[in-house]
Structures are given as structure tokens and as C-alpha cells.
Backbone and ligand atoms as CSV (ligand in chain L), in Angstrom:
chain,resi,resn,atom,element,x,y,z
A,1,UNK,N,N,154.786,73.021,102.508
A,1,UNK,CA,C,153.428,72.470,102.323
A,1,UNK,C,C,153.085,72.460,100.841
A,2,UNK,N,N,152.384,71.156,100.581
A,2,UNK,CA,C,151.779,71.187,98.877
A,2,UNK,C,C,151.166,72.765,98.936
A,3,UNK,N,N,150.584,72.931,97.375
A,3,UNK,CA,C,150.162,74.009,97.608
A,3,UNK,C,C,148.634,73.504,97.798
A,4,UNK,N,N,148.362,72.415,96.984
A,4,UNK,CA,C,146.706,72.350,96.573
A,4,UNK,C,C,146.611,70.621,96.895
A,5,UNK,N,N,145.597,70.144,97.000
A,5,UNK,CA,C,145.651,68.762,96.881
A,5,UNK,C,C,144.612,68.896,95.706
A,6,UNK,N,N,145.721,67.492,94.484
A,6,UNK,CA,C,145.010,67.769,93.177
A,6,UNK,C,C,144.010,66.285,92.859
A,7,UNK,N,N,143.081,66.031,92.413
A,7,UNK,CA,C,142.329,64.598,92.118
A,7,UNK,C,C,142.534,64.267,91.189
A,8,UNK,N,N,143.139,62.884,90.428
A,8,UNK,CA,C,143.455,62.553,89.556
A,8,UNK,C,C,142.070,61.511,89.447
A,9,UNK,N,N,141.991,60.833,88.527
A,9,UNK,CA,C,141.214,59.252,88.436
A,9,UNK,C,C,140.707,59.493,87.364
A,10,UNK,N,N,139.558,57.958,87.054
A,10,UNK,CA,C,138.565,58.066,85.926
A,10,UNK,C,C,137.598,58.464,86.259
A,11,UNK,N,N,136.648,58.824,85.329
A,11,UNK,CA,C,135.171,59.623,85.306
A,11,UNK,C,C,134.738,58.841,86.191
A,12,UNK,N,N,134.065,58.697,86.860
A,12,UNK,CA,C,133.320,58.366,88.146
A,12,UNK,C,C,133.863,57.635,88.947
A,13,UNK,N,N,135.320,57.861,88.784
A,13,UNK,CA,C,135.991,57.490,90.334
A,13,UNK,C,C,135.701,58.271,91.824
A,14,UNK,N,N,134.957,59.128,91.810
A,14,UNK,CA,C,134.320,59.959,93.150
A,14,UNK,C,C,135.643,61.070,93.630
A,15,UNK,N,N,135.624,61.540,92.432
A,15,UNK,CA,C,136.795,63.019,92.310
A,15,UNK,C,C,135.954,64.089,93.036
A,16,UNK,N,N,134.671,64.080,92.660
A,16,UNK,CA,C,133.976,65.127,92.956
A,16,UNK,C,C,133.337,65.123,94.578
A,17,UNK,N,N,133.056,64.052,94.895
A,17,UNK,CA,C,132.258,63.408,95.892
A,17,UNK,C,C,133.677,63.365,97.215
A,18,UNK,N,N,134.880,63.139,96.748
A,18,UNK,CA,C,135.662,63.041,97.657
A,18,UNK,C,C,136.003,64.510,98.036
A,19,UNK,N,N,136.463,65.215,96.441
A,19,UNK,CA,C,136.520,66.114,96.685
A,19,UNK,C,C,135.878,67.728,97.890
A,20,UNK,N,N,134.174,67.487,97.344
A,20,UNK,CA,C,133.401,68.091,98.415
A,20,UNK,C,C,133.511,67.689,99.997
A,21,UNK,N,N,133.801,66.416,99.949
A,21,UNK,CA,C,134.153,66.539,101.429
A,21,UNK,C,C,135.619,66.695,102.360
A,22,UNK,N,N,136.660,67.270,101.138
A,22,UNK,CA,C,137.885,67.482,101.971
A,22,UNK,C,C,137.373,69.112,102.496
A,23,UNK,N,N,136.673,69.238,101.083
A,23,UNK,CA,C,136.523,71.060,101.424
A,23,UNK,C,C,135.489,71.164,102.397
A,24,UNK,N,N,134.031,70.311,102.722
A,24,UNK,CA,C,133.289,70.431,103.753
A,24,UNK,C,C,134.179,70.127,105.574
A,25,UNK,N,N,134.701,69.069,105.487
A,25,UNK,CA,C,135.587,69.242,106.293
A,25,UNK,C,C,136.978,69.288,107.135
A,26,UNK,N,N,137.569,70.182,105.750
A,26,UNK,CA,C,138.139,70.344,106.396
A,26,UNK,C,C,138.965,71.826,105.894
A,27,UNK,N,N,137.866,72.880,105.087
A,27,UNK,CA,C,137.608,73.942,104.845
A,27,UNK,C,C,138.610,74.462,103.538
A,28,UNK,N,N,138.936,73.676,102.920
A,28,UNK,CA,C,139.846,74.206,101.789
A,28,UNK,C,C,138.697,74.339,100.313
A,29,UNK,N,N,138.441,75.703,100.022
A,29,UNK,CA,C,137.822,75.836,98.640
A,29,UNK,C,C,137.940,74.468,97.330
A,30,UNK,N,N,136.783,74.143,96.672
A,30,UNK,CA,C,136.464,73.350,96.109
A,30,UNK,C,C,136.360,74.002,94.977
A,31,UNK,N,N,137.275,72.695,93.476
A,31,UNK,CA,C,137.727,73.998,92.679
A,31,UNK,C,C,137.629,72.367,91.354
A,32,UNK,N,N,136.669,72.569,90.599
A,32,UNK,CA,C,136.552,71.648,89.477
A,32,UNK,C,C,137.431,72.176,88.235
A,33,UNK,N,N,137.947,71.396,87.422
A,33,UNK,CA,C,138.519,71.955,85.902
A,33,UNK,C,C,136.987,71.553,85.024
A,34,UNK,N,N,136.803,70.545,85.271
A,34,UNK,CA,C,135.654,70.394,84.099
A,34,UNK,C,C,134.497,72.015,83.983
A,35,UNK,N,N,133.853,72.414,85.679
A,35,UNK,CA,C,133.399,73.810,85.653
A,35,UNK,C,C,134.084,74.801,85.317
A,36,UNK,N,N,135.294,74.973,85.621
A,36,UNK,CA,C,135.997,76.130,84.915
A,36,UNK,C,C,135.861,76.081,83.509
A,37,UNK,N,N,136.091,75.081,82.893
A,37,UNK,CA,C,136.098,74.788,81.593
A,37,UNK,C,C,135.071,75.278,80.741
A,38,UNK,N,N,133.882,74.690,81.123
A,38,UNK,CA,C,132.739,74.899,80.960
A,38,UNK,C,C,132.011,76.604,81.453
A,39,UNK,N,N,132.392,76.858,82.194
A,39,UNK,CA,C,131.990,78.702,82.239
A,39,UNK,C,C,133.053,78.859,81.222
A,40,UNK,N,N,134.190,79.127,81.104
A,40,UNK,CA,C,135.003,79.844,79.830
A,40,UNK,C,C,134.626,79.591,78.072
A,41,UNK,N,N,134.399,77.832,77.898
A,41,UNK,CA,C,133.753,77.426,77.024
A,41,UNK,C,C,131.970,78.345,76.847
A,42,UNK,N,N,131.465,78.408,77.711
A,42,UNK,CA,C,130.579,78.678,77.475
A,42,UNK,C,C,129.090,77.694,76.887
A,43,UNK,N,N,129.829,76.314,77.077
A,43,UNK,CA,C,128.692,75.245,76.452
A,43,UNK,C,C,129.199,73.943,77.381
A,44,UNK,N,N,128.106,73.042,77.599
A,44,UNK,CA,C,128.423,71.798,78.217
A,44,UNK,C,C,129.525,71.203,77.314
A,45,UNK,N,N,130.454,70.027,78.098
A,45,UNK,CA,C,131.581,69.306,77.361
A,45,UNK,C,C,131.201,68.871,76.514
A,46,UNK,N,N,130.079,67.835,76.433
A,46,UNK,CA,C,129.733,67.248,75.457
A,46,UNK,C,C,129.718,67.843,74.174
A,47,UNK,N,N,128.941,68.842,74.317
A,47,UNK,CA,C,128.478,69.698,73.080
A,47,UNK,C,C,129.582,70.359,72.545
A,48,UNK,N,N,130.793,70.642,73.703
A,48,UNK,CA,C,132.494,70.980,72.804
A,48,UNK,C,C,133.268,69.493,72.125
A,49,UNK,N,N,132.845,68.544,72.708
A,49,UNK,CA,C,133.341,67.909,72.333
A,49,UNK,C,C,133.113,67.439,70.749
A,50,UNK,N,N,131.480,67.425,70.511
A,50,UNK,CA,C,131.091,67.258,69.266
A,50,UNK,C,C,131.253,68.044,68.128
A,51,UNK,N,N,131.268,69.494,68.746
A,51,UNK,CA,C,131.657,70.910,67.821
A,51,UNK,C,C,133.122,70.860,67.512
A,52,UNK,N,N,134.228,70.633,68.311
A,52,UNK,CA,C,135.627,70.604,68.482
A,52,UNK,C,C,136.581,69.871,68.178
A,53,UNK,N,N,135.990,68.769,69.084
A,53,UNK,CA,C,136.561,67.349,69.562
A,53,UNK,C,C,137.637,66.845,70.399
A,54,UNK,N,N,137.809,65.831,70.607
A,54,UNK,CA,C,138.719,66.074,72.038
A,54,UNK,C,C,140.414,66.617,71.958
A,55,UNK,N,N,141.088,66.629,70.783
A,55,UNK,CA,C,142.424,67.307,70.897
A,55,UNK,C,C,142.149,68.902,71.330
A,56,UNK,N,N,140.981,69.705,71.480
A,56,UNK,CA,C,140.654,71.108,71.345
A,56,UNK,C,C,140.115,71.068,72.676
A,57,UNK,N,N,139.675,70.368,73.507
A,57,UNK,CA,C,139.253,69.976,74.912
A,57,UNK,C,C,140.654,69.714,76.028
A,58,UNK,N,N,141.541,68.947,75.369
A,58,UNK,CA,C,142.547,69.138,75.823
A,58,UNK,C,C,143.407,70.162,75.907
A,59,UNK,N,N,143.582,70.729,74.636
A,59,UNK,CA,C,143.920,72.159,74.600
A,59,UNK,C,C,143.302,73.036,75.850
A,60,UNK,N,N,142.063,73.187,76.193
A,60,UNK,CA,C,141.171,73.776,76.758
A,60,UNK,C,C,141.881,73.206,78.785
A,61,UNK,N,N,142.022,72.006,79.112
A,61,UNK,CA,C,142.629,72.162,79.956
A,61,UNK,C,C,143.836,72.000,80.170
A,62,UNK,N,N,144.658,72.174,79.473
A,62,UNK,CA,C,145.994,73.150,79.604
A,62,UNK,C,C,145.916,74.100,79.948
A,63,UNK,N,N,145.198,74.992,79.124
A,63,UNK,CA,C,145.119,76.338,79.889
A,63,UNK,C,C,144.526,76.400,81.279
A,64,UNK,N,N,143.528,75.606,81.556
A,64,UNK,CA,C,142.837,75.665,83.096
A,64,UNK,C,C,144.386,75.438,84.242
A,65,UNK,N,N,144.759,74.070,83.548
A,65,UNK,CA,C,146.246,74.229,84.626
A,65,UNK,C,C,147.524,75.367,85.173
A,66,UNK,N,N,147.218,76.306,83.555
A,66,UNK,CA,C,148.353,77.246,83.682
A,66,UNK,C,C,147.438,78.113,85.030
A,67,UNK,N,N,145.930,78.677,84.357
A,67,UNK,CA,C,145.202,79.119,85.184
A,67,UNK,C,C,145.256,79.200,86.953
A,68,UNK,N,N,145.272,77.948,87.027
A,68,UNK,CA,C,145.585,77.374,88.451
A,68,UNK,C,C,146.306,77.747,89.357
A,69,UNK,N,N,147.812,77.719,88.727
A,69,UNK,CA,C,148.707,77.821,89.308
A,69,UNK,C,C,148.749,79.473,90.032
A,70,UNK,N,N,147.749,79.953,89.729
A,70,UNK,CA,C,147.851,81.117,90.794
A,70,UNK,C,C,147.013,80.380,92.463
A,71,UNK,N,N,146.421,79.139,92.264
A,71,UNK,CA,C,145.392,78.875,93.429
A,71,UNK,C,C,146.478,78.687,94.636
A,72,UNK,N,N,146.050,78.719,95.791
A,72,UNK,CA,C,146.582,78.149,96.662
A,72,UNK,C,C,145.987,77.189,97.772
A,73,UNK,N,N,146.257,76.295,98.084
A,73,UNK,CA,C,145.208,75.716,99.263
A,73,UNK,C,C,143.643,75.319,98.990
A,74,UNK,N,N,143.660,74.873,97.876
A,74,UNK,CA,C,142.181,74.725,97.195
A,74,UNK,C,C,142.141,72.892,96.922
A,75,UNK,N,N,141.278,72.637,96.752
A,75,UNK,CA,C,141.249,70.900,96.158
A,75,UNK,C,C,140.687,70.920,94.998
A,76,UNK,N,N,141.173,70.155,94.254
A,76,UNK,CA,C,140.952,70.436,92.940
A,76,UNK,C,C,140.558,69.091,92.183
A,77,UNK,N,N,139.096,69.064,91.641
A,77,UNK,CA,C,139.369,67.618,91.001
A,77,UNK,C,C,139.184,68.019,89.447
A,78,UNK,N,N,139.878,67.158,88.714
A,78,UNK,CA,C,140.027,66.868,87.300
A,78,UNK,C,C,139.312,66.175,86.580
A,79,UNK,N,N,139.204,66.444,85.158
A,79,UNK,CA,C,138.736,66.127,84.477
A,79,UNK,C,C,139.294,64.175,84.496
A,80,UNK,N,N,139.023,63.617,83.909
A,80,UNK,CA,C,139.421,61.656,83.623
A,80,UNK,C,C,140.404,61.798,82.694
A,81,UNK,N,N,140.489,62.534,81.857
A,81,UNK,CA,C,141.467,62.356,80.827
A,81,UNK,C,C,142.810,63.620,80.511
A,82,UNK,N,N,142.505,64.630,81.531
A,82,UNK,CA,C,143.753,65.476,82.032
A,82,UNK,C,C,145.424,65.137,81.999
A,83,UNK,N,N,145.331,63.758,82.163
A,83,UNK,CA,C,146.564,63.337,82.047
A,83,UNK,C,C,147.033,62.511,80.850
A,84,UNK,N,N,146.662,62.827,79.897
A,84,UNK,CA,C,147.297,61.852,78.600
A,84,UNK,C,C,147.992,62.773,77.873
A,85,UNK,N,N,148.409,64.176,78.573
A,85,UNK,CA,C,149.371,65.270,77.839
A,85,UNK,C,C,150.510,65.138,79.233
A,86,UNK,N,N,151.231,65.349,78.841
A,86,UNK,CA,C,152.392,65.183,79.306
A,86,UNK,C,C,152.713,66.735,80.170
A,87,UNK,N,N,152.568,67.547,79.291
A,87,UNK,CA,C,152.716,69.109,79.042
A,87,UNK,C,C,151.387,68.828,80.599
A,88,UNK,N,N,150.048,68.957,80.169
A,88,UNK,CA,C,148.773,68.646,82.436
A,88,UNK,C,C,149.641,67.843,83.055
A,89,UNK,N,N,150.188,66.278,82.750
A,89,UNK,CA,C,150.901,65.706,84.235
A,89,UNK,C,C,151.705,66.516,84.980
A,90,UNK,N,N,152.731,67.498,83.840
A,90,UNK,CA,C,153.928,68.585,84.792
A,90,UNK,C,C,153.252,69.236,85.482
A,91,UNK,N,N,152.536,70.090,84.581
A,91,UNK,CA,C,151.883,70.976,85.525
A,91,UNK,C,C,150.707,70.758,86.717
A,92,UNK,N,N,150.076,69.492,86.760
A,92,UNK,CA,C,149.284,68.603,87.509
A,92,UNK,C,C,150.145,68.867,88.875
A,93,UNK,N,N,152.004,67.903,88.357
A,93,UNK,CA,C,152.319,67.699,89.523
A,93,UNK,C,C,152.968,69.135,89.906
A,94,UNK,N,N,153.449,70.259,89.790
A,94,UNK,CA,C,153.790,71.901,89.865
A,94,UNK,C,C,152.353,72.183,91.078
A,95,UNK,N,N,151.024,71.998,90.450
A,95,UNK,CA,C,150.212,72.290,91.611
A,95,UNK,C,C,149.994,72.370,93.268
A,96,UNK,N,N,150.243,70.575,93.502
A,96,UNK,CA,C,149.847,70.656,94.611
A,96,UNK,C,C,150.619,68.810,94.679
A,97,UNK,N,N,149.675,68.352,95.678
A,97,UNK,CA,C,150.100,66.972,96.058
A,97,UNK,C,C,148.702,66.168,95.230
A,98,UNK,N,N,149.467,65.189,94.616
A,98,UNK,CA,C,148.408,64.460,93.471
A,98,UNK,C,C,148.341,63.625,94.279
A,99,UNK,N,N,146.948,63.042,94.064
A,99,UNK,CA,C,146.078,61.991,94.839
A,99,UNK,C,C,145.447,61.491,93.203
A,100,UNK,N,N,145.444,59.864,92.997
A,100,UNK,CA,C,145.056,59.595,92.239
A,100,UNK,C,C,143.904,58.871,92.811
A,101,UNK,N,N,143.067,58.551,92.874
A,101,UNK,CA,C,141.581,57.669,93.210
A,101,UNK,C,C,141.210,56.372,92.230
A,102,UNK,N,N,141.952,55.203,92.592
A,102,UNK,CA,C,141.446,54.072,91.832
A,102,UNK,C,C,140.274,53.289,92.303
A,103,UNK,N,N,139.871,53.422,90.955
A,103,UNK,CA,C,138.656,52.653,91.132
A,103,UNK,C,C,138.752,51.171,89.883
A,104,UNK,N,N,138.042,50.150,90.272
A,104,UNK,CA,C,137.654,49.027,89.140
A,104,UNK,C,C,137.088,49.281,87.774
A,105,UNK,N,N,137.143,49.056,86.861
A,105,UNK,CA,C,136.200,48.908,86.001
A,105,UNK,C,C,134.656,48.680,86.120
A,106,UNK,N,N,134.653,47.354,86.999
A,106,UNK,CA,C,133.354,47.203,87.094
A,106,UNK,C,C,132.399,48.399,88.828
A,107,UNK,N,N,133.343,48.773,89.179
A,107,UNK,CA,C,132.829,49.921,90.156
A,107,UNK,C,C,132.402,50.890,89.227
A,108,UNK,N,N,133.390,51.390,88.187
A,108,UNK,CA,C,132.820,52.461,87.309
A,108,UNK,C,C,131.888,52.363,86.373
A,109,UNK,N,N,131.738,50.964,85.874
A,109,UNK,CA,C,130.269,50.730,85.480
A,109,UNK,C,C,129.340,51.127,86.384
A,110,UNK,N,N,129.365,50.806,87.337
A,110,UNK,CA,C,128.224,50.753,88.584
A,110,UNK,C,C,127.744,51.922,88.390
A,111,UNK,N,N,128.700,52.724,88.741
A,111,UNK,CA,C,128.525,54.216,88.967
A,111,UNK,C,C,128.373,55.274,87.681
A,112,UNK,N,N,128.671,54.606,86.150
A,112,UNK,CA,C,128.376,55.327,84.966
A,112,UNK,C,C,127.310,54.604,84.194
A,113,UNK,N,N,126.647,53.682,84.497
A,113,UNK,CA,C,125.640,53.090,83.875
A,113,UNK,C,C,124.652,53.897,83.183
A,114,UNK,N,N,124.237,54.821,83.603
A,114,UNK,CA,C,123.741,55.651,83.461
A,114,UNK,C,C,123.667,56.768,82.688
A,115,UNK,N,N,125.120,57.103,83.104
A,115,UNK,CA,C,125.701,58.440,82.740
A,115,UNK,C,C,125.007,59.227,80.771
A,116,UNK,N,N,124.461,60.086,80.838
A,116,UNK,CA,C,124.195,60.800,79.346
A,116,UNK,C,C,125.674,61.596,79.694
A,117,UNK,N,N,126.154,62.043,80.350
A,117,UNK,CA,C,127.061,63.283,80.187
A,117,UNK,C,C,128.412,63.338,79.217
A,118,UNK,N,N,129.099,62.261,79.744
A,118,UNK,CA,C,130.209,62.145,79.314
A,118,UNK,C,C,130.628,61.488,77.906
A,119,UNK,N,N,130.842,62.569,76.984
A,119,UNK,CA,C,131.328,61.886,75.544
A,119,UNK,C,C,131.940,60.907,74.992
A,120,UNK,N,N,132.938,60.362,76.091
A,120,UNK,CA,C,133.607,59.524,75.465
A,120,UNK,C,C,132.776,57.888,76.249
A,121,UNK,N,N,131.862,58.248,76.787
A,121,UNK,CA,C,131.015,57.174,76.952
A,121,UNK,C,C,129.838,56.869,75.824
A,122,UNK,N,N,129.779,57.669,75.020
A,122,UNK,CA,C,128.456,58.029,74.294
A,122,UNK,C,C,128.743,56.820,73.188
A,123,UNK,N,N,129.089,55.310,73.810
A,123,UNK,CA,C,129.112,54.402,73.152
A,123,UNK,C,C,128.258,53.248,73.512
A,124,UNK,N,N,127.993,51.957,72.571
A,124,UNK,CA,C,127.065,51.156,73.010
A,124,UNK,C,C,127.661,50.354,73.635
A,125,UNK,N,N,128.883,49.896,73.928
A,125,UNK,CA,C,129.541,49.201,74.887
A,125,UNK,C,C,130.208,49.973,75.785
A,126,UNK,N,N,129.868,50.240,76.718
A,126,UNK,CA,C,130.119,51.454,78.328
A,126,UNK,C,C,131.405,50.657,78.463
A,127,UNK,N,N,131.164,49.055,78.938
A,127,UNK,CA,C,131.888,48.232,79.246
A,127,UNK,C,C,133.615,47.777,79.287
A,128,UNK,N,N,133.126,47.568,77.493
A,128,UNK,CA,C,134.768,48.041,76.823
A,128,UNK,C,C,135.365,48.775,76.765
A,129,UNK,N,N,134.396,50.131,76.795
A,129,UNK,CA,C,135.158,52.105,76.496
A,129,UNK,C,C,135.730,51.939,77.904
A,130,UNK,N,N,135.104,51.861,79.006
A,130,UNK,CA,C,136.000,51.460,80.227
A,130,UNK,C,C,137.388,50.994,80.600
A,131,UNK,N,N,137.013,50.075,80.083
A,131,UNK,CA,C,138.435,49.109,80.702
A,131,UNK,C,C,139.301,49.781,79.441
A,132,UNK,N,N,139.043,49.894,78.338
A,132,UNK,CA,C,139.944,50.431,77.285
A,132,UNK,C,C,140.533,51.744,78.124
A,133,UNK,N,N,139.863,51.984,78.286
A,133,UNK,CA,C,140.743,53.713,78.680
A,133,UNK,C,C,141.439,53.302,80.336
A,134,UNK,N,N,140.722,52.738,81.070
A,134,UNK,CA,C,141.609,52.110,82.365
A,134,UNK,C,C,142.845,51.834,82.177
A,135,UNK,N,N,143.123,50.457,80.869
A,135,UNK,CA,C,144.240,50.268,80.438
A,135,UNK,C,C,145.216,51.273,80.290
A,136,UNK,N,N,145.046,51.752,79.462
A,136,UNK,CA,C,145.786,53.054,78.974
A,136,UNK,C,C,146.239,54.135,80.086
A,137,UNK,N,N,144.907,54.446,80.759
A,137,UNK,CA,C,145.332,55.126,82.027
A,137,UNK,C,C,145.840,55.165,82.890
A,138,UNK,N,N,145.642,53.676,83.751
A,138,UNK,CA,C,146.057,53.571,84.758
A,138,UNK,C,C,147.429,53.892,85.164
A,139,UNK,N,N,148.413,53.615,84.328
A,139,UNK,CA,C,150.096,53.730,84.553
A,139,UNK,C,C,150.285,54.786,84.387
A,140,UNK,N,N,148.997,55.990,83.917
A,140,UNK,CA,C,149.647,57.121,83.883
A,140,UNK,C,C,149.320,58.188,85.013
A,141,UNK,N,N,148.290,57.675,85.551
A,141,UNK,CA,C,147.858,57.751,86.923
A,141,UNK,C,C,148.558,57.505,87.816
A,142,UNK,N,N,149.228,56.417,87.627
A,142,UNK,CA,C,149.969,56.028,88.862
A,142,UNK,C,C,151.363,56.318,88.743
A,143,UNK,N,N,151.747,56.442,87.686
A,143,UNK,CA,C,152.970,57.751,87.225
A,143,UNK,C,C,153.187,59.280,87.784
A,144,UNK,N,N,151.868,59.500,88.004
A,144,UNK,CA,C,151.350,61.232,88.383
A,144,UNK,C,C,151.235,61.394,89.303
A,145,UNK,N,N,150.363,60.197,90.162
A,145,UNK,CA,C,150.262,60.517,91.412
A,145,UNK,C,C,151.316,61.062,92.775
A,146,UNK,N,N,151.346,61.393,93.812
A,146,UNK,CA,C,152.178,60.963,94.935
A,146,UNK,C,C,151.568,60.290,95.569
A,147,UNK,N,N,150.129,59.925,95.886
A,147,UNK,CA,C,149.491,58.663,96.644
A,147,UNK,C,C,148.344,58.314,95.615
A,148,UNK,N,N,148.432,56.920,95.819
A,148,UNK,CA,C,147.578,56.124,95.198
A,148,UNK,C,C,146.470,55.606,96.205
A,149,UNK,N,N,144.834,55.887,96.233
A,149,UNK,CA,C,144.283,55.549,96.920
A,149,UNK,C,C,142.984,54.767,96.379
A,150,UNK,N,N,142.717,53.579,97.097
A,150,UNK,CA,C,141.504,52.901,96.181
A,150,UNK,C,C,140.353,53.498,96.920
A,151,UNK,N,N,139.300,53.606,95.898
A,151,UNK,CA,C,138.274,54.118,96.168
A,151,UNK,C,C,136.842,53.063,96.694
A,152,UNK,N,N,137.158,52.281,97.647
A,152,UNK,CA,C,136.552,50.916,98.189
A,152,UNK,C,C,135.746,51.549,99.709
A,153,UNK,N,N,136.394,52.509,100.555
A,153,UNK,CA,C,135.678,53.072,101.037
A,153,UNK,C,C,135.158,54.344,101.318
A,154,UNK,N,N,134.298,54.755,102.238
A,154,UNK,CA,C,133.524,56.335,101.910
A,154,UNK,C,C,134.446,57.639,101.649
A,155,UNK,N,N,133.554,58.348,101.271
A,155,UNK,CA,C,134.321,59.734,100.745
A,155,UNK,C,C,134.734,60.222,101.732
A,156,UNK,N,N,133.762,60.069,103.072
A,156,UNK,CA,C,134.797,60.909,104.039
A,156,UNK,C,C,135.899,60.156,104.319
A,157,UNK,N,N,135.992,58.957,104.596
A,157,UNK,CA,C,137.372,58.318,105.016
A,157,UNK,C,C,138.120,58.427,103.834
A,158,UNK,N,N,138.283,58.172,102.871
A,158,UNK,CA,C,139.208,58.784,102.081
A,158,UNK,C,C,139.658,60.254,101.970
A,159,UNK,N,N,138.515,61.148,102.427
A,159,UNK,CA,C,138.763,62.706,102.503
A,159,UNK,C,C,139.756,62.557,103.933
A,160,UNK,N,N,139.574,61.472,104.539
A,160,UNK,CA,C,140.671,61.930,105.928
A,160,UNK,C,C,142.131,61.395,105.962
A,161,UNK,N,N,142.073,60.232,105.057
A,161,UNK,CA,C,143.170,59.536,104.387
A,161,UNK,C,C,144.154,60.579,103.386
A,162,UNK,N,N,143.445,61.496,102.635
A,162,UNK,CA,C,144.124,62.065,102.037
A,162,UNK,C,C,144.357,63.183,102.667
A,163,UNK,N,N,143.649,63.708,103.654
A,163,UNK,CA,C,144.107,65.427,104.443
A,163,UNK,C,C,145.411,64.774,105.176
A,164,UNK,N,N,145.489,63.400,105.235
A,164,UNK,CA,C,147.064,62.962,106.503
A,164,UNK,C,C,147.969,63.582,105.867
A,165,UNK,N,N,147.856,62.930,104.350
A,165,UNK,CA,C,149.570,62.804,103.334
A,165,UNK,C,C,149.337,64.175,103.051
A,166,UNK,N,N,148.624,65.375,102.979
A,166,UNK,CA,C,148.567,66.464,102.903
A,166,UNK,C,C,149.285,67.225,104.255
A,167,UNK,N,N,149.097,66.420,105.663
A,167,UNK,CA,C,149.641,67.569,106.325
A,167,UNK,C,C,151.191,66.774,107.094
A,168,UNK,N,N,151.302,65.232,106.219
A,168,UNK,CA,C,152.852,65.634,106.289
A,168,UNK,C,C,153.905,65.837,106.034
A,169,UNK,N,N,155.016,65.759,107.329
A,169,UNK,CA,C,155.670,66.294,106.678
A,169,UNK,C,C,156.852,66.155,105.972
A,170,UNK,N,N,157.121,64.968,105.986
A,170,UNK,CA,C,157.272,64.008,104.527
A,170,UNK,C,C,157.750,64.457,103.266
A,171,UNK,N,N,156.444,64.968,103.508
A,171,UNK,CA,C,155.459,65.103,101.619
A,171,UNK,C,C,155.692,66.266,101.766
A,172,UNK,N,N,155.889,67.368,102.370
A,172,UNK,CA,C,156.080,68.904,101.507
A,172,UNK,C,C,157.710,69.438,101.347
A,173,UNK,N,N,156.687,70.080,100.134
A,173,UNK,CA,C,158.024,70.437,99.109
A,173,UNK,C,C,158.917,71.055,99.813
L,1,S3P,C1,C,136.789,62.939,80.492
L,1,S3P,C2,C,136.290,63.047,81.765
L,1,S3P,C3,C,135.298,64.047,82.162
L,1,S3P,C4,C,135.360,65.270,81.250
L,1,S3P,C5,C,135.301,64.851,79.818
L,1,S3P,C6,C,136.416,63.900,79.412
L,1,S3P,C7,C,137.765,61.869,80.180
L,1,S3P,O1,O,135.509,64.463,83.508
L,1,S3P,O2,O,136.531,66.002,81.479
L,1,S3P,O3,O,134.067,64.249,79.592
L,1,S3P,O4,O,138.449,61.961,79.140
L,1,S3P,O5,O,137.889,60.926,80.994
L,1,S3P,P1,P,135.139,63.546,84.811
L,1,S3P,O6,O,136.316,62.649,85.041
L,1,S3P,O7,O,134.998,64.559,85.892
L,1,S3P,O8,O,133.918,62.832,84.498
């Protein structure tokens, strides 16, 4: 058996939202890197990011991954940009069974329009910072993953889509 099922995607691909409902039902502890991060940091991302900047953020979850690897049976969603070190994809995939969550560009507008939180949005074109980092990402997402799932319908049906490839047996190591 995987050990963990891990969430890959971009910032408001519904890492978190899918996440809470594998663990609502279907009882496996719910386990963020961005919160870990942030209790050890001791300050919101943003505000590390501006003090730091993002090579020192990355640094920061590396260690959350080594961290990890004591978890067992937990779901875990990730930070959006976890995977542009090579050094998080290994250990990403060492965890558990990667689930990447694709979403559109223009879905993640939808859903970050808004957003104050996230630093590397803290631009006047949301639009472009988007698809720019999609580009870049996506192949590495889909490099990492073991299932690729679009994020088109609800969190619970995707939370039940992904508990399948979790319990078979296929897929364990
Ligand atoms: C980031 C995504 C964020 C957070 C940080 C950087 C990224 O996490 O780790 O702002 O580089 O895509 P979410 O994907 O949970 O928003």
C-alpha cells in the first residue's frame, strides 16, 4: 500500500478542498505543507517570502518533505510550487501515491481572482503569472504524478476517484 496519498497541482487547483474531503470521508488525517511551514516559520508565506524570498521557501519545504516521511496514511496537500526542485519531486514521489489535480488557467483565475495571499500572484496581471507558471509546470506535474486527475468535477467525486487508485492493487508498492 502507498503510504500517503500526496496532492500535487497549482494554487487553487482544490488541493485543499479535495483534500478535506478524502480525510472527511474516508478518515485518513489531513496534513498541509504550506501549515506546517508556516507554524515552523513562524510568519504567513507571504511575509517569508518578502523577508527571504522564494529560493529560502523552497529550502523551507524540503525540509517539510524530509519531515514527512515519518507520516503514514495521511493526505497531504502541497504547496503549487513544491515541485520545481527535483531533490521535493523524489521525495514527493518516496511519500505516498501522487495525485496531481489539473486545473485550466482560466478555472484558476476563477478561483484566484481574488486571492491577497499568495506572493507570486502579488502581480497586476493574475492572468499571465498563471498561464506562465502552468507552462512551466504542468510537465512537471505530470512527470510526478502517478494519476493525473482534472479538476472539472466535485471534491467529493474526485475524493472517491482518487481513494480507488489508492486502494489498488496495481498501484502499491
Ligand atoms: C506557491 C503556492 C502556495 C504557497 C506559496 C507558493 C506556488 O501554495 O506554497 O504561496 O509557488 O505555487 P498553494 O498551492 O496551496 O496555494
Amino acid at each position: 500500500m502507498y503510504h500517503n496519498i500526496v496532492l500535487i497541482g497549482m494554487m487553487g487547483s482544490g488541493k485543499s478542498s479535495v483534500g478535506h474531503c478524502i480525510s472527511q470521508q474516508y478518515g485518513l488525517p489531513f496534513i498541509d505543507t504550506d501549515t506546517l511551514i508556516e507554524a515552523k516559520i513562524q510568519m504567513p508565506i507571504r511575509d517569508f517570502f518578502e523577508k527571504n524570498g522564494e529560493p529560502a521557501f523552497r529550502k523551507e519545504e524540503t525540509d517539510c518533505c524530509h519531515a514527512l516521511r515519518q507520516y503514514k496514511h495521511n493526505v497531504i496537500a502541497t504547496g503549487g510550487g513544491i515541485i520545481v526542485t527535483k531533490t521535493n519531486r523524489d521525495l514527493l514521489k518516496k511519500l505516498g501515491l501522487v495525485i496531481y489535480l489539473h486545473a485550466s488557467a482560466e478555472q484558476l483565475l476563477l478561483r484566484l481572482e481574488k486571492d491577497q495571499t499568495r506572493p507570486l500572484l502579488n502581480t497586476p496581471n493574475k492572468h499571465a503569472k498563471i498561464e506562465e507558471l502552468l507552462l512551466v509546470r504542468d510537465p512537471i506535474y505530470r512527470e510526478t504524478a502517478h494519476i493525473i486527475i482534472d479538476t472539472n468535477n466535485t471534491p467529493e467525486a474526485i475524493a472517491s476517484q482518487i481513494w480507488e487508485g489508492y486502494q489498488k492493487p496495481g498501484l502499491k508498492k
